[in-house]
C-alpha positions as CSV (number, residue, x, y, z in Angstrom):
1,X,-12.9,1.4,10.9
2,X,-11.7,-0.2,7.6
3,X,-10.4,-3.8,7.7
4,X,-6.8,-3.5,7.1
5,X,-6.3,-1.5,10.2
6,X,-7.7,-4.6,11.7
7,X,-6.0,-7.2,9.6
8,X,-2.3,-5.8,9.4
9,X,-1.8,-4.1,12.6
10,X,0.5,-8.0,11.1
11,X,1.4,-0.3,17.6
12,X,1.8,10.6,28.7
13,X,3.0,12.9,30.0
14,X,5.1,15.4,28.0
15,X,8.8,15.5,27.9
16,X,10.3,18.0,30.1
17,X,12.5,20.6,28.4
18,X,15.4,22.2,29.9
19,X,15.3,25.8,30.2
20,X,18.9,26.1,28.6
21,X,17.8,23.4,26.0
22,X,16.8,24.8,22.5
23,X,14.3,22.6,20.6
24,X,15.8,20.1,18.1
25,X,15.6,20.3,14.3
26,X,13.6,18.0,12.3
27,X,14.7,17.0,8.4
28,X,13.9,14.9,6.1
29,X,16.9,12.8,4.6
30,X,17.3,12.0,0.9
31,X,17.0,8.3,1.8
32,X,13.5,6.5,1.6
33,X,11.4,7.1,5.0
34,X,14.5,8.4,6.7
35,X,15.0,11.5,9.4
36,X,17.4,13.2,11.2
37,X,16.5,15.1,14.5
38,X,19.5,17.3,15.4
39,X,19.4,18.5,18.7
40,X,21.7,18.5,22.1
41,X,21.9,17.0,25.3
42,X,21.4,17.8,28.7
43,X,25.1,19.0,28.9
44,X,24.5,20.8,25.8
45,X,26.5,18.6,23.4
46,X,25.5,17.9,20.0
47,X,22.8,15.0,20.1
48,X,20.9,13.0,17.3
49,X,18.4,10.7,16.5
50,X,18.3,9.4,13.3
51,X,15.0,7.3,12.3
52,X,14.5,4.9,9.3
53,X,10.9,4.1,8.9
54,X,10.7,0.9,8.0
55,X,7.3,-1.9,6.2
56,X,7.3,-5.0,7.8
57,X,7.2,-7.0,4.7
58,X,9.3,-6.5,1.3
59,X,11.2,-7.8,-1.7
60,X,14.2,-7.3,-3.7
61,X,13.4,-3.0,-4.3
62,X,13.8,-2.0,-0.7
63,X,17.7,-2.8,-1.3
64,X,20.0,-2.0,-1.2
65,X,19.9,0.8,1.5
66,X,21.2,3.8,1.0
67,X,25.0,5.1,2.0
68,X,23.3,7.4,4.2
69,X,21.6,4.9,5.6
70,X,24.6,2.7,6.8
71,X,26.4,5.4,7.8
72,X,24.2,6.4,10.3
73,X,23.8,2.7,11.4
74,X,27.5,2.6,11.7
75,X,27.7,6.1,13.7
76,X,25.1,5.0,16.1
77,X,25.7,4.3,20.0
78,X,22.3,3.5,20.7
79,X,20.0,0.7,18.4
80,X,16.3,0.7,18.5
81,X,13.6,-1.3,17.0
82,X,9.8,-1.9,18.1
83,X,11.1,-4.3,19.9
84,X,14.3,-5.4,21.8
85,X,16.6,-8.0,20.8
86,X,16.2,-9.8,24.7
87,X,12.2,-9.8,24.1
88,X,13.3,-10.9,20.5
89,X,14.8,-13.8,22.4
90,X,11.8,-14.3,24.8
91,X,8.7,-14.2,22.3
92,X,8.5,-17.4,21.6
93,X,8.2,-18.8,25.5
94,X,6.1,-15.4,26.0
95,X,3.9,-16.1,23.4
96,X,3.6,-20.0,24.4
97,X,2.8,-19.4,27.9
98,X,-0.2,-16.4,26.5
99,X,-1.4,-19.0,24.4
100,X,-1.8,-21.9,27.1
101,X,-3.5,-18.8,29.2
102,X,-5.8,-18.6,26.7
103,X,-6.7,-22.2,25.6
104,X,-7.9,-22.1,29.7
105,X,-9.8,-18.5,28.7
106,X,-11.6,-20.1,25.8
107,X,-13.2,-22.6,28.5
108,X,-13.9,-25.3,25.6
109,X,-15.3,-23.4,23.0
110,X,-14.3,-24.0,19.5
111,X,-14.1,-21.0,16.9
112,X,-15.8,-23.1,14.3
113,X,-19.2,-23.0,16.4
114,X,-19.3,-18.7,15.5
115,X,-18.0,-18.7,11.8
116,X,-20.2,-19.0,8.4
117,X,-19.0,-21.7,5.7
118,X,-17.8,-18.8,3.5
119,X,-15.7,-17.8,6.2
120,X,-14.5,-21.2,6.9
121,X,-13.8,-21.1,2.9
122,X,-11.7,-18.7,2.9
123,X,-9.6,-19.9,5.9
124,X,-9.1,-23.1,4.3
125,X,-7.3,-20.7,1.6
126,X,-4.4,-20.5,3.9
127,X,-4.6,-23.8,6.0
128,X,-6.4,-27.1,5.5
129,X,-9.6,-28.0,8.4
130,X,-6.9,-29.8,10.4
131,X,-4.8,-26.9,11.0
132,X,-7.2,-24.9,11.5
133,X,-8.6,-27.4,14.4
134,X,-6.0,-26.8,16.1
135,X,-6.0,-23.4,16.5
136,X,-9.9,-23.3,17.1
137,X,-9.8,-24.3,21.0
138,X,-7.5,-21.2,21.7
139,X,-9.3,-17.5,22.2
140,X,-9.7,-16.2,18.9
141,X,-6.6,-13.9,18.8
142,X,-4.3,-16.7,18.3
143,X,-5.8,-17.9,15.0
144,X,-5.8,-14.3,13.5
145,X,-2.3,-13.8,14.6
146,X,-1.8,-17.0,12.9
147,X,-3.8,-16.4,9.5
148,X,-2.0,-12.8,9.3
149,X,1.3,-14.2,8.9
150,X,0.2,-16.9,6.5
151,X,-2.1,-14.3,4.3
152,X,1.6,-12.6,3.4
153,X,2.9,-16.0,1.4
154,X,0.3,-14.9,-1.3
155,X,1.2,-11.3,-1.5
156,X,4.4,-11.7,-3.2
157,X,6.1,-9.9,-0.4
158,X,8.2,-12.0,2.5
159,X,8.8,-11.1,6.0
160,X,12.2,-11.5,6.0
161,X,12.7,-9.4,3.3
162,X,11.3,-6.5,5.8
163,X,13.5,-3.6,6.5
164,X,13.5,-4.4,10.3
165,X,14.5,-7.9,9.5
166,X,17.4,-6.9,7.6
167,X,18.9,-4.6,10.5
168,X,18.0,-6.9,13.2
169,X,20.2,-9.4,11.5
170,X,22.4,-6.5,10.5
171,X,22.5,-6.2,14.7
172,X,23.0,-10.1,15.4
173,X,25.7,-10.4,13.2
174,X,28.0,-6.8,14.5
175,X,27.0,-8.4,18.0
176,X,25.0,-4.9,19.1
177,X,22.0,-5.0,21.2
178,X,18.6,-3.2,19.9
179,X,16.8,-1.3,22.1
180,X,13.2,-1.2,22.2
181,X,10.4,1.1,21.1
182,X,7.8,-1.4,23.0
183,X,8.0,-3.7,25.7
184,X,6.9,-7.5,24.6
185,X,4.0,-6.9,26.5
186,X,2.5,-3.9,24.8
187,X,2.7,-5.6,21.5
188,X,1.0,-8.8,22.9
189,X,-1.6,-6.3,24.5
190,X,-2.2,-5.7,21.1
191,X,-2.1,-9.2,19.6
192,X,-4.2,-10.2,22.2
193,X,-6.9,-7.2,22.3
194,X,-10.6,-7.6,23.8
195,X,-12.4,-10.0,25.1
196,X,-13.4,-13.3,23.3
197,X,-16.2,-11.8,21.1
198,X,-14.2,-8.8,20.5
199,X,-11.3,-11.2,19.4
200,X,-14.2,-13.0,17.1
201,X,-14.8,-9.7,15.3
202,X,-10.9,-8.9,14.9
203,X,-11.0,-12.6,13.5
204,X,-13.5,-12.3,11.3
205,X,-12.3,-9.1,9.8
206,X,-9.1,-10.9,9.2
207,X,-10.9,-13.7,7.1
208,X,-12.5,-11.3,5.1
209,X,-9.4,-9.5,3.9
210,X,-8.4,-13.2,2.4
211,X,-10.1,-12.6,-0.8
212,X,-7.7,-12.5,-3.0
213,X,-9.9,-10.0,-4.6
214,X,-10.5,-7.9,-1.2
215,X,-10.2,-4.1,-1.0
216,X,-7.6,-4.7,1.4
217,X,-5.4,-6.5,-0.5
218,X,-5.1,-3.8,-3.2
219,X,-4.4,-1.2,-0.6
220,X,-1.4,-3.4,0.8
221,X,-0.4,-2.7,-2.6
222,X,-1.1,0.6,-2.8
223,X,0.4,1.1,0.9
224,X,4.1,-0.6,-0.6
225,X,3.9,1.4,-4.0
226,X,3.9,4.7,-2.0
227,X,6.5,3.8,0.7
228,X,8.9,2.5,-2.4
229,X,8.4,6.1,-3.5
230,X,9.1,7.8,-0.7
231,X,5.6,9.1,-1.1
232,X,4.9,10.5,2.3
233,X,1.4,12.5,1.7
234,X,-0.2,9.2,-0.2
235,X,1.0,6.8,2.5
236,X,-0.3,9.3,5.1
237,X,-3.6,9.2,3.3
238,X,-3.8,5.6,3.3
239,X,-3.4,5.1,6.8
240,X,-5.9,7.8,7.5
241,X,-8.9,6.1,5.7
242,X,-7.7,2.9,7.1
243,X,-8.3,4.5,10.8
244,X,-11.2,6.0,9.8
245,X,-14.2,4.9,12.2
246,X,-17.5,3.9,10.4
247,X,-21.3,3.8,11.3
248,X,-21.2,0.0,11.7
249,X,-17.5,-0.3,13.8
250,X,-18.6,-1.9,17.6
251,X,-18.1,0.5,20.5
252,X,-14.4,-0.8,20.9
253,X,-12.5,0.3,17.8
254,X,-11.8,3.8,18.7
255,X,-9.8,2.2,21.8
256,X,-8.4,-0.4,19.6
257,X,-6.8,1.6,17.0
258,X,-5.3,4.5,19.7
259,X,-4.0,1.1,21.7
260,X,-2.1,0.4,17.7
261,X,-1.3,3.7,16.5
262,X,-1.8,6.6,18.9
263,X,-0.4,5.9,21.9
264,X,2.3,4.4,21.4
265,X,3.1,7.6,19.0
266,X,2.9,9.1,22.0
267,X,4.9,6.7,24.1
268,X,7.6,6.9,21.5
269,X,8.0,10.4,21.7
270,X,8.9,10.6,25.2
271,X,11.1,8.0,24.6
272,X,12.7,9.8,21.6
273,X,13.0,12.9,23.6
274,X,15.1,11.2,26.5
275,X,17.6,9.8,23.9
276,X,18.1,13.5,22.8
277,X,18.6,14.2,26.3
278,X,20.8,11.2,27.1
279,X,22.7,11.8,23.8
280,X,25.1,10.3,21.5
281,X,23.7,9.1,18.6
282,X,20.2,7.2,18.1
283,X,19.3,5.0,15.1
284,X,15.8,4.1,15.4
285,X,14.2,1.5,12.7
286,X,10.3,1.1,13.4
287,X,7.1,1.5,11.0
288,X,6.8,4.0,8.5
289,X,3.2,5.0,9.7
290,X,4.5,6.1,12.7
291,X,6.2,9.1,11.6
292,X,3.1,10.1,9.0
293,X,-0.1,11.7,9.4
294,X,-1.8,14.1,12.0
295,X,-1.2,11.5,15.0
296,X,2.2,11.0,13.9
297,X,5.4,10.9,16.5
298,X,6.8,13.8,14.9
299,X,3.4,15.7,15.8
300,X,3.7,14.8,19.1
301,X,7.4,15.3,19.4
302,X,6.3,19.1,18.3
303,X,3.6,19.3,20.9
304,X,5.4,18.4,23.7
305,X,8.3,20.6,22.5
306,X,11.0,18.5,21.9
307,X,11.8,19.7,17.9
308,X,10.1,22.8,16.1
């Protein structure tokens, strides 16, 4: 499993089709990592779901977005991001209580027992020893949740500039609620993955990736260059090696990328599916990776029969 997967991821049943209901049409839109599904409802009324994949960090040449785009945000009766804008509101007392939870898990061990002085080097590239002090006493998934953000202020990239920034603001300001892909809890789940040695691991991977001269670095690059180009096979190809399992990878990394990447595909699709059904129109903004690949939601949207 290569380290970015590890680093950066800063992720059922089938869907029942009605016998009356024809499957819904996929298509690509002219717009950068943009989709239509076209399909109908459960009364048999025209029904859509429009998706926008999205990179969670940016700058000034993701905008503006496209006509298409905005019309399809303003044509929308239903919003949906990874998240929800009420667990967008509760994260931060969520994510407050987790970490008091786990300051009591960690049971008075201190991460700087279990890492090397390179390691502790190239922490001290993104925080001074103080800092990181502080973080130390918790379970190790709060200082790599911690390091991941503050890895991005050197990649010339900002969160806020992100596309699912932009149209959660976009959201705030029209006063529309945002759905959610995810609860608040499955993304935690993921923030907060394995026990404490396997948190260590996570950790460590992230600290590694802080070379400035890292392999992972230069695919974050790579990663941008083909979403700005609408490149779907290369970013497909990216994420794929990043996913791919190696010799060395511990005994939890299969479940920990399928927690990330697979299964919520799959949750997503169900969830996708009973939009269709519901109707009206769906604008769903979420990672780009999502919708790419051979795991992707649209693969599993086809499997369980919900487009062609």
């Amino acid at each position: 499993m290569k380290k970015t997967v590890l680093t950066f991821f800063a992720l059922i049943v089938c869907a029942v089709q009605f016998a009356f209901a024809s499957p819904a049409t996929l298509t690509k839109q002219n717009s950068r990592m943009f989709w239509c599904i076209n399909g109908t409802d459960k009364n048999g009324n025209p029904s859509a779901v429009y998706i926008q994949g999205t990179i969670h960090l940016g700058d000034e040449r993701l905008y503006p977005l496209s006509d298409e785009v905005l019309d399809a945000w303003a044509s929308a009766d239903r919003l949906v991001g990874e998240i929800s804008s009420r667990d967008m509101g509760r994260l931060q007392s969520v994510v407050q209580r987790d970490m008091f939870a786990s300051y009591q898990r960690a049971s008075g061990r201190n991460l700087f027992d279990y890492l090397t002085e390179e390691e502790k080097d190239l922490l001290y590239m993104v925080m001074d020893g103080n800092q990181a002090q502080v973080y130390a006493v918790f379970e190790p998934w709060v200082l790599n949740s911690v390091i991941t953000t503050l890895a991005t202020v050197d990649t010339g990239f900002e969160s806020e500039a992100g596309i699912d920034q932009t149209l959660l603001a976009m959201a705030e300001r029209e006063e529309r609620s945002v759905a959610g892909l995810d609860t608040l809890r499955t993304q935690l789940n993921i923030l907060e993955f394995g026990d404490y040695d396997q948190q260590l691991y996570l950790l460590k991977q992230s600290i590694a990736g802080l070379d400035s001269e890292s392999e992972e670095t230069q695919k974050l690059d790579s990663m941008y260059e083909a979403y700005l180009a609408d490149d779907l096979e290369t970013l497909a190809q990216i994420l794929l090696d990043e996913m791919e399992l190696e010799e060395n990878d511990p005994d939890f990394a299969a479940e920990y990328i399928d927690a990330i990447y697979a299964q919520r595909n799959r949750d997503w699709s169900i969830k996708i599916a009973d939009w269709l059904e519901e109707g009206g129109v769906t604008f769903i903004f979420a990672g780009a990776g999502h919708f790419v690949g051979d795991d992707s939601v649209f693969v599993q949207l086809r499997e369980n029969g919900t487009i062609w």
